[in-house]
DSSP file (Angstrom, degrees, kcal/mol; ACC not computed):
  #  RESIDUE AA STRUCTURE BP1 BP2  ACC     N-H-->O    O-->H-N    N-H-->O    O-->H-N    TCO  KAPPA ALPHA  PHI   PSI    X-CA   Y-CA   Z-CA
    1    1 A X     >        0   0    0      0, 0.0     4,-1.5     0, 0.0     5,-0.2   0.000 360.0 360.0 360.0 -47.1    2.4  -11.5   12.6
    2    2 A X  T  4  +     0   0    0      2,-0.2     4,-0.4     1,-0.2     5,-0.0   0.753 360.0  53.5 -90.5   3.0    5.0  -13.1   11.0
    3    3 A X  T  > S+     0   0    0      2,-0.2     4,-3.6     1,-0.1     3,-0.5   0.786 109.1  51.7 -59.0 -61.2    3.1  -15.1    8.7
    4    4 A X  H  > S+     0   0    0      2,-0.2     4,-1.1     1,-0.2    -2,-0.2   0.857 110.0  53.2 -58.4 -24.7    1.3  -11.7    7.6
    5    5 A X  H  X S+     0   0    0     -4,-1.5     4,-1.3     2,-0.2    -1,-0.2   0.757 107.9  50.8 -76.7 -22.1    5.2  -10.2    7.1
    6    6 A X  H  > S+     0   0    0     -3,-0.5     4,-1.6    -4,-0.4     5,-0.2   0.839 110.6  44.3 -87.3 -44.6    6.0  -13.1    4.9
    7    7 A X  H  X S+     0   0    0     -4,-3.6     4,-2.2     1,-0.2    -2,-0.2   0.935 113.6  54.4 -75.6 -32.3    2.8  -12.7    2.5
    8    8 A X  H  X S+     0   0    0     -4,-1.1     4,-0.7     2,-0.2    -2,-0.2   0.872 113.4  40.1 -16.3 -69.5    3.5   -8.8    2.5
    9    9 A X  H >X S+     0   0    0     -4,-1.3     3,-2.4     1,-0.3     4,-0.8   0.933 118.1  53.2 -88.7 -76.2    7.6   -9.5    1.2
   10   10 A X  H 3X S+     0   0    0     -4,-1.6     4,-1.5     1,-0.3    -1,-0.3   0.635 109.9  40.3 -21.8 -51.6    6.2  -12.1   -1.0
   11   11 A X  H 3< S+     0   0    0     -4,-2.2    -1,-0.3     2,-0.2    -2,-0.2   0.712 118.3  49.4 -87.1  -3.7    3.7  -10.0   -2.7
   12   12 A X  H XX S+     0   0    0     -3,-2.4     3,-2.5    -4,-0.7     4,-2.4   0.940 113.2  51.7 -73.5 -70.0    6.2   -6.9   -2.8
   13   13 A X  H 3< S+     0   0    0     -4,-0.8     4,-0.5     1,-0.3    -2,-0.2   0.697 109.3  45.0 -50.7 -33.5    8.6   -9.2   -4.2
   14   14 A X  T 3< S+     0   0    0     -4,-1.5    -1,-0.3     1,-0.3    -2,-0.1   0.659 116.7  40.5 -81.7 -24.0    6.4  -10.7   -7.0
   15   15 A X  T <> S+     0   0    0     -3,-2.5     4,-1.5    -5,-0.2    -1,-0.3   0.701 107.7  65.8-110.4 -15.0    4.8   -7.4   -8.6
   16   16 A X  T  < S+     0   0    0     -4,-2.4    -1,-0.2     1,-0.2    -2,-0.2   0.678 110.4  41.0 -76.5  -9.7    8.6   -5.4   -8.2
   17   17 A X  T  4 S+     0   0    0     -4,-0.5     3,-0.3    -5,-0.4    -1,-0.2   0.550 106.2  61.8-117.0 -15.5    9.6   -8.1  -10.8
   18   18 A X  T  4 S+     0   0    0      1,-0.2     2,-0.6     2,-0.1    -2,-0.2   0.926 132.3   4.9 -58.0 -77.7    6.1   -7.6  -12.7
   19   19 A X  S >< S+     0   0    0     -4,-1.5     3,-1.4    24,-0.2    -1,-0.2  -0.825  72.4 169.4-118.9  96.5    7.4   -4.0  -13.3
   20   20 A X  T 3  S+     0   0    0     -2,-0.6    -1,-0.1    -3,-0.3    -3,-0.1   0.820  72.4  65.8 -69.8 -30.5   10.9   -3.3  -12.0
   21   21 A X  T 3  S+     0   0    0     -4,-0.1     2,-0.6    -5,-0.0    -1,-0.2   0.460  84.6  79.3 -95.1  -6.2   11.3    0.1  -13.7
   22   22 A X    X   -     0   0    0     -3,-1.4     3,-0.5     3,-0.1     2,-0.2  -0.759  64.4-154.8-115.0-170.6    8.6    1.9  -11.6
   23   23 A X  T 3  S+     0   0    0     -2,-0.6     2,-0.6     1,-0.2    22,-0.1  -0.663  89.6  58.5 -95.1-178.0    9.5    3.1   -8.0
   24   24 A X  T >  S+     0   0    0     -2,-0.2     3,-4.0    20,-0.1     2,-0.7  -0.657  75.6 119.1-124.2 -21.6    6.1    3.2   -6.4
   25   25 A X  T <  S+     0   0    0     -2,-0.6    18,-0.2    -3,-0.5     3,-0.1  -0.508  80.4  17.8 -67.9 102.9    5.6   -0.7   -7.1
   26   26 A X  T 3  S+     0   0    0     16,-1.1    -1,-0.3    -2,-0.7    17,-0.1  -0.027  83.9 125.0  78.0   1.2    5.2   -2.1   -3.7
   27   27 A X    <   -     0   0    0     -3,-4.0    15,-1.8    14,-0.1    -1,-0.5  -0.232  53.5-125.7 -65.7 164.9    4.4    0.4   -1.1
   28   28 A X  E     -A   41   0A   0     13,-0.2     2,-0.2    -3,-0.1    13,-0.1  -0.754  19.7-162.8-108.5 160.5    1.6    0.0    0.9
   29   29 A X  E     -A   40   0A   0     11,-0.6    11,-1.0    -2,-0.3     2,-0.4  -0.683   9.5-163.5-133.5 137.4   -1.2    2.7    1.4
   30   30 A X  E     -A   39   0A   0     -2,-0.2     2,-0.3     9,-0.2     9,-0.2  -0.936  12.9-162.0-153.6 150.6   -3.5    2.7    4.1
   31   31 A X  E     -A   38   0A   0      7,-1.2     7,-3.0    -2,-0.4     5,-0.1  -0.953  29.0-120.1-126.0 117.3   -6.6    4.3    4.7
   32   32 A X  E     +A   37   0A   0     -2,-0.3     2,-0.3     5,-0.2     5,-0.3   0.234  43.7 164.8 -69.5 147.8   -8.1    4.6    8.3
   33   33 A X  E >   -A   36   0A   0      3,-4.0     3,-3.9     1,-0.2    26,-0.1  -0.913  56.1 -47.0-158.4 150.4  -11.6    2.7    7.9
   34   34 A X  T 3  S-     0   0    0     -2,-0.3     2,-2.6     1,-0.3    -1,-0.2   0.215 121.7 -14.9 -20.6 171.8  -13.5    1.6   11.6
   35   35 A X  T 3  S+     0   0    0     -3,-0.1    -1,-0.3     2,-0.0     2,-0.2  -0.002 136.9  18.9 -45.6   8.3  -11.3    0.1   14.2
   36   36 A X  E <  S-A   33   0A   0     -3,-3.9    -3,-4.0    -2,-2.6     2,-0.3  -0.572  86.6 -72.2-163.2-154.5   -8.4   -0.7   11.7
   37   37 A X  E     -A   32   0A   0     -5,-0.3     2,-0.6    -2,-0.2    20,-0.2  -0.972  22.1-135.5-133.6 111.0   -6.8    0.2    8.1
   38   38 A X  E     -A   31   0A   0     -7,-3.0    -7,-1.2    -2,-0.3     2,-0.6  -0.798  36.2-159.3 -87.9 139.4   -7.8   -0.5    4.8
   39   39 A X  E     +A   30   0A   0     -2,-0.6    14,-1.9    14,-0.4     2,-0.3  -0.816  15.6 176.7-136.4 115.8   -4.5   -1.6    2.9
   40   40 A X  E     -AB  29  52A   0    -11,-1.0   -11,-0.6    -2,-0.6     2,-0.5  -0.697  22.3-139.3-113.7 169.5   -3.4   -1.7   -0.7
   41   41 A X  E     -A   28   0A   0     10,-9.9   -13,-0.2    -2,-0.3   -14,-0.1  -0.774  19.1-128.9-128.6 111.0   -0.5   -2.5   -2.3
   42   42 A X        +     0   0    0    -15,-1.8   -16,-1.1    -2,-0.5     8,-0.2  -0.177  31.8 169.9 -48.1 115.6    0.8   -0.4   -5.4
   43   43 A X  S    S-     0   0    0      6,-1.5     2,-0.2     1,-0.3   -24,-0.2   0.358  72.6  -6.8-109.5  15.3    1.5   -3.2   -8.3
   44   44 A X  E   > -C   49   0B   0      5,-1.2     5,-2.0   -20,-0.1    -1,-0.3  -0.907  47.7-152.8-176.1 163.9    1.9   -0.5  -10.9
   45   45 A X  E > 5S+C   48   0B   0      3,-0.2     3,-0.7    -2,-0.2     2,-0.2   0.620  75.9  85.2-132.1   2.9    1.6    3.2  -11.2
   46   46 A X  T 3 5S+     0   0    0      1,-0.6    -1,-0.2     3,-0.0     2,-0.1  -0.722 117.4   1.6-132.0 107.9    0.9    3.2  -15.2
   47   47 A X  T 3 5S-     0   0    0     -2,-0.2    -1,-0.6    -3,-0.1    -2,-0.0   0.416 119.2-105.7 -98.9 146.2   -1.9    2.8  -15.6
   48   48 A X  E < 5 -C   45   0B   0     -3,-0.7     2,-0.3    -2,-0.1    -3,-0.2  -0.010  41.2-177.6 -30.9 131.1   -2.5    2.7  -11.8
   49   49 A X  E   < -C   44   0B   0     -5,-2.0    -6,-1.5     2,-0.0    -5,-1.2  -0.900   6.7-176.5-150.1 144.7   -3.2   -0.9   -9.9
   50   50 A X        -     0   0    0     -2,-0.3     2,-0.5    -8,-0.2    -8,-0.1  -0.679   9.6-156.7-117.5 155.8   -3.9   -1.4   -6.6
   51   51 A X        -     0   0    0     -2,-0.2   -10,-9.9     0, 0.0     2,-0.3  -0.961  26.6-117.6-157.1 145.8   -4.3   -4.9   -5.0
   52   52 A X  B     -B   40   0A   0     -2,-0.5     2,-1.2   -12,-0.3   -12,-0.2  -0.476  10.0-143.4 -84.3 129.4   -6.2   -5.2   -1.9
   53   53 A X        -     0   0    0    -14,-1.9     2,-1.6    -2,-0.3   -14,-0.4  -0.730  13.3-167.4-104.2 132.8   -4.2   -6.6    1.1
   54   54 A X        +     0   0    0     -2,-1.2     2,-0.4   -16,-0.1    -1,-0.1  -0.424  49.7 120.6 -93.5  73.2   -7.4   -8.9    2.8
   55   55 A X  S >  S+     0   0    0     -2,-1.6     3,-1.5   -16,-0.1     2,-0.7  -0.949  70.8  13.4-126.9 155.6   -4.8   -9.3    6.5
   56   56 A X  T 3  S-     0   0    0     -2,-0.4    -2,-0.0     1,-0.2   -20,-0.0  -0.604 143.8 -24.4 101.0-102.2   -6.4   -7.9    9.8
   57   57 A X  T 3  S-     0   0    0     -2,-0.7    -1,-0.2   -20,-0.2   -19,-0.0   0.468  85.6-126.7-114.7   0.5  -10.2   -7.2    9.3
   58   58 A X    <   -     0   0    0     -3,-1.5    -2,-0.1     1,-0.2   -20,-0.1   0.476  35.9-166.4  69.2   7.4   -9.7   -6.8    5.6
   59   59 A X        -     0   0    0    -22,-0.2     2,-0.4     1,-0.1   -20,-0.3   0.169  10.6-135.2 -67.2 126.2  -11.3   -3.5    5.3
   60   60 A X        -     0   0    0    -22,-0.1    -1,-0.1    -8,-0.1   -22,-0.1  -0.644   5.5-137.9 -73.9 136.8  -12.2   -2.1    2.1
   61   61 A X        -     0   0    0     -2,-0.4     2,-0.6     1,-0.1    -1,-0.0  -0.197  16.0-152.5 -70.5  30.5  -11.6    1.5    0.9
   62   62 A X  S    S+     0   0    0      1,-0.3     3,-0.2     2,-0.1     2,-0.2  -0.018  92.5  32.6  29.0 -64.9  -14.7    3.0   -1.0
   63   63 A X  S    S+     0   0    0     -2,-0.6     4,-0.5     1,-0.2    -1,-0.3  -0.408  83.5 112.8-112.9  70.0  -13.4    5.4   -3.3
   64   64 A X  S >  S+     0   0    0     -2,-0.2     3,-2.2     2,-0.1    -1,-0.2   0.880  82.8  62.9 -81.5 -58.8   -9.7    3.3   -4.0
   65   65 A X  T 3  S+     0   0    0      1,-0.2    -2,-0.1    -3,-0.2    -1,-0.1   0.835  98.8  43.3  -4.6 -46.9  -11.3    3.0   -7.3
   66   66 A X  T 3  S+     0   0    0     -4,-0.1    -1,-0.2     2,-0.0    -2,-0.1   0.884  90.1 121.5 -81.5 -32.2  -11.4    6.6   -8.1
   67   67 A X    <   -     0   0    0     -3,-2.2     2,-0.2    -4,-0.5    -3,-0.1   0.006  44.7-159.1 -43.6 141.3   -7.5    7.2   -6.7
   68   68 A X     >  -     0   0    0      1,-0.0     4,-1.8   -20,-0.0    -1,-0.1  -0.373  29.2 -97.3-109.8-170.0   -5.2    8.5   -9.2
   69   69 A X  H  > S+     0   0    0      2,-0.2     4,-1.0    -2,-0.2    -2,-0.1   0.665 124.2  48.4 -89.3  -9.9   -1.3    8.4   -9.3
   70   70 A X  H  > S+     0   0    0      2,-0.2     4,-2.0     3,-0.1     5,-0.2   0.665 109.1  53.8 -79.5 -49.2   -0.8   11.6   -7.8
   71   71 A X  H >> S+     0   0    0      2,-0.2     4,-2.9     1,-0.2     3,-1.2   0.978 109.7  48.9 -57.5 -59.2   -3.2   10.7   -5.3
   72   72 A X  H 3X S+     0   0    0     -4,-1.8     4,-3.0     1,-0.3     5,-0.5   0.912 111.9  48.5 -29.3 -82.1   -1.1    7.6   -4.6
   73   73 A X  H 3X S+     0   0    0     -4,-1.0     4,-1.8     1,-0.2    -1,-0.3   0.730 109.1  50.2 -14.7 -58.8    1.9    9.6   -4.4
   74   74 A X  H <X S+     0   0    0     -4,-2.0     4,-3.4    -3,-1.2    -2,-0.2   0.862 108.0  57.2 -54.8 -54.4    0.5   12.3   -2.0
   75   75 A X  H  X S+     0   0    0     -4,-2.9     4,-3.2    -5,-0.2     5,-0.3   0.958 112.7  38.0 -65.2 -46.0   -0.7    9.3    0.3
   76   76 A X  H  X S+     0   0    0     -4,-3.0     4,-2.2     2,-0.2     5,-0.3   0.944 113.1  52.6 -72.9 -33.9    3.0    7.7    0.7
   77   77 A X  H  X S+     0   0    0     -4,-1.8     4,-2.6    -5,-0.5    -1,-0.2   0.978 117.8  38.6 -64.2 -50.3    4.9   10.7    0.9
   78   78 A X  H  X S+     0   0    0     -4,-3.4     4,-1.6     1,-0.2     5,-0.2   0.937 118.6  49.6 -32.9 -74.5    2.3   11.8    3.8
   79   79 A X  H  X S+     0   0    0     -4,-3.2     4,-2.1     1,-0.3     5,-0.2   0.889 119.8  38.0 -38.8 -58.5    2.4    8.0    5.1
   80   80 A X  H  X S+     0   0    0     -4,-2.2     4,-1.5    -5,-0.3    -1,-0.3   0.878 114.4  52.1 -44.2 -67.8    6.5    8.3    4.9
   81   81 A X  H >X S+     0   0    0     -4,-2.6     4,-2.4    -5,-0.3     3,-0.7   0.911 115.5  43.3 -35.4 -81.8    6.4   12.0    6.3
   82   82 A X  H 3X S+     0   0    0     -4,-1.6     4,-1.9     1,-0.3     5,-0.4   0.953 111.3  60.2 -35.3 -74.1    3.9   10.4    9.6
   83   83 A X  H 3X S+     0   0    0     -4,-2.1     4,-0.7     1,-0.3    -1,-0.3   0.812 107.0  45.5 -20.6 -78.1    6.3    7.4    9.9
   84   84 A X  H << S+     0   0    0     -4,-1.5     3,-0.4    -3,-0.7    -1,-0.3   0.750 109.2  44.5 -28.1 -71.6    8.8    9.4   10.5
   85   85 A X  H  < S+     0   0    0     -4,-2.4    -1,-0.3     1,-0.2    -2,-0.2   0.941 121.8  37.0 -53.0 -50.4    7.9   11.7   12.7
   86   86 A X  H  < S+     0   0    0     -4,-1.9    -2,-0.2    -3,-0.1    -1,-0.2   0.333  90.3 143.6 -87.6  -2.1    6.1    9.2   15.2
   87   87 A X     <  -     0   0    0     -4,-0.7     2,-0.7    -5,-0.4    -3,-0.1  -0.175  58.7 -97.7 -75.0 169.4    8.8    6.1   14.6
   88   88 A X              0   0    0      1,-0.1    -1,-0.1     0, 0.0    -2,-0.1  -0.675 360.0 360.0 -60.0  71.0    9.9    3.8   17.1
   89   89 A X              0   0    0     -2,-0.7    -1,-0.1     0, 0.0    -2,-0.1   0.450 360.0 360.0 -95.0 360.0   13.3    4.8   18.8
């Protein structure tokens, strides 16, 4: 786990310094995929890139291809919104 926490702030850290100027550039995304989560990591939001996080079971998304920046958007404020509600006291 913490070995997985470490490549996570490492790879935030590395693409926030690619493009410092937009805000989206390092959330994670997840999308539910059979027993686990498929997980990207925003390295830009124009033009959109996603990078694949391969940790857990690796699970691929299908249509992350197709995702826009609005979609992107939509999915963290939800994620944030869920977070929130459900966090850890």
């Amino acid at each position: 786990m913490a070995e997985e926490k470490a490549y996570l702030e490492t790879l935030k850290d590395m693409l926030t310094k690619r493009k410092p100027t937009q805000k989206l550039v390092g959330e994670i995304i997840r999308f539910p995929a059979a027993d686990g989560y498929a997980e990207y990591m925003v390295a830009a939001t124009t033009p959109l890139e996603l990078v694949h996080i391969p940790l857990g079971d690796a699970w691929d998304f299908q249509y992350a291809h197709r995702l826009t920046k609005k979609d992107v958007e939509e999915k963290i404020k939800n994620q944030k919104a869920l977070d929130e509600l459900f966090k850890k006291k």
